[in-house]
C-alpha positions in Angstrom: 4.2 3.8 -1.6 1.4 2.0 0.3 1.0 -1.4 -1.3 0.2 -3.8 1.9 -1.0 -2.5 5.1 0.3 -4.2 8.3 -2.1 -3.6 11.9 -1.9 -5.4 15.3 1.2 -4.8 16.7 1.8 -2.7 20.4 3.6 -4.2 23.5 2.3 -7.2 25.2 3.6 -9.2 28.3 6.0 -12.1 27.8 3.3 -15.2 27.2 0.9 -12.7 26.0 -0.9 -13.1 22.3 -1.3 -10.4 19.7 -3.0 -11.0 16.0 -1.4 -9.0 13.1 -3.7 -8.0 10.2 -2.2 -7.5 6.6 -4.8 -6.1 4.1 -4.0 -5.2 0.3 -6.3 -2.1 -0.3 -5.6 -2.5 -4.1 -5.4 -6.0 -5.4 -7.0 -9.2 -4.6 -4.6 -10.9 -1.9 -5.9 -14.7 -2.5 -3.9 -14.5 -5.7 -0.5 -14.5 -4.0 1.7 -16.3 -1.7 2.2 -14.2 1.2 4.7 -14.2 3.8 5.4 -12.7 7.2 9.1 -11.1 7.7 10.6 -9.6 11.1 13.7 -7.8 11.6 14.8 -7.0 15.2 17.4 -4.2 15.8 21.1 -5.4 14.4 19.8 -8.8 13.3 19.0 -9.7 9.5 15.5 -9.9 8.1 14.7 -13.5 8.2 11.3 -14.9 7.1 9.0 -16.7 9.9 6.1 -18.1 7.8 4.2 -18.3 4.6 0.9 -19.1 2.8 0.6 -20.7 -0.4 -2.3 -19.5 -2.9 -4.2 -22.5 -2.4 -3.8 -22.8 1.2 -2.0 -26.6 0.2 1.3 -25.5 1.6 2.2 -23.5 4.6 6.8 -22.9 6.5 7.2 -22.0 9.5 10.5 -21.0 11.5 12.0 -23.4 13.7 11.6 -20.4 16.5 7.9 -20.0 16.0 6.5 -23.2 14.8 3.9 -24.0 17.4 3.1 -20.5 19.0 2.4 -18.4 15.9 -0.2 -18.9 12.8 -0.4 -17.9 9.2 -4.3 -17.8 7.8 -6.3 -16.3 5.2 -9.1 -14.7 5.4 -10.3 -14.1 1.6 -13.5 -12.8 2.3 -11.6 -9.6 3.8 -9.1 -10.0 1.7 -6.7 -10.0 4.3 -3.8 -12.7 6.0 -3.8 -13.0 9.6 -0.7 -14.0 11.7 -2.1 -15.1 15.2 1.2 -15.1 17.8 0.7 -16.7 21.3 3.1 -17.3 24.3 5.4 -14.6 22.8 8.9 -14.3 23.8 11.3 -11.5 24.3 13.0 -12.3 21.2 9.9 -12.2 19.1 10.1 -8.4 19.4 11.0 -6.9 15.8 9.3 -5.0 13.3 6.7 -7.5 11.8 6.3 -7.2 7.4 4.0 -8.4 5.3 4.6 -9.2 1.8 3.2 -10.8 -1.2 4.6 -12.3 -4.6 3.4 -14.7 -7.7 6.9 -15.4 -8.7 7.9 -18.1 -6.3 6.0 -20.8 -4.1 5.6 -21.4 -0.2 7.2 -24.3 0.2 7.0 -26.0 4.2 10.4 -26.7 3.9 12.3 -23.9 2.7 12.1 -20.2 4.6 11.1 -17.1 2.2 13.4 -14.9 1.2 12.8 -11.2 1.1 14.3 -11.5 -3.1 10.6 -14.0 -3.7 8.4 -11.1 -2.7 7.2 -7.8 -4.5 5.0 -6.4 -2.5 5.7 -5.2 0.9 4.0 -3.5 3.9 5.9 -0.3 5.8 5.4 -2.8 9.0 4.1 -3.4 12.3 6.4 -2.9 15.8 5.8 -6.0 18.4 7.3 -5.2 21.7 7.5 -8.3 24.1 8.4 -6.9 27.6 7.7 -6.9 31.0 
C-alpha cells in the first residue's frame, strides 16, 4: 500500500550531497508532522529529523544536525530532506512518514510508534 512516496536516493561520494523528495499523492501533507527515518543493515530504525505542522518546531539527530535539512514545500505538497558532506555511515534506507497523533518536538527524537503513514523508502549509498 502506497501511502508516501520517497525519491532522491542513489550512491554519492563521501562529502557528496543528495536531496530526498517525500510526496503524499493522496492527502494534503501540510496537515501533518512528518519525520525522516533510516535503518542501516543490522542497526535499529532510529529517527534523524522532523517537521512540525506549523513549521514552529523542527529535531534533529545528534549525527546529522548541521549537514542535513528538513523543509516543506507545501505548494508541492511535498517534504524535502537536503543531506550534505555525507558520511559512510549515513548509508541506510531513508523513510518518510507522517502522523497527527503526536508533535515534533526539537528535543525529543521520533519514534517509528508517533507515525501512521509511511513510505516503502529510498537506498542512500555513501561510498567511494
Amino acid at each position: 500500500q502506497v501511502q508516501l512516496v520517497e525519491s532522491g536516493g542513489g550512491l554519492v561520494q563521501p562529502g557528496g550531497s543528495l536531496r530526498l523528495s517525500c510526496a503524499a499523492p493522496g492527502f494534503p501533507l501540510d496537515y501533518y508532522v512528518v519525520a525522516w527515518f533510516r535503518q542501516a543493515p543490522g542497526k535499529e530504525r532510529e529517527g534523524v529529523a522532523c517537521i512540525s505542522r506549523f513549521d514552529d518546531s523542527t529535531y534533529y539527530a545528534d549525527s546529522v544536525r548541521g549537514r542535513l535539512t528538513i523543509s516543506r514545500a507545501n505548494a508541492k505538497n511535498t517534504v524535502y530532506l537536503q543531506m550534505n558532506s555525507l558520511k559512510p555511515e549515513d548509508t541506510a534506507v531513508y523513510y518518510c512518514a507522517a502522523g497527527t497523533r503526536y508533535i515534533c518536538s526539537a528535543y525529543s527524537p521520533p519514534r517509528s510508534y508517533e507515525y501512521d503513514y509511511w513510505g516503502q523508502g529510498t537506498q542512500v549509498t555513501v561510498s567511494s
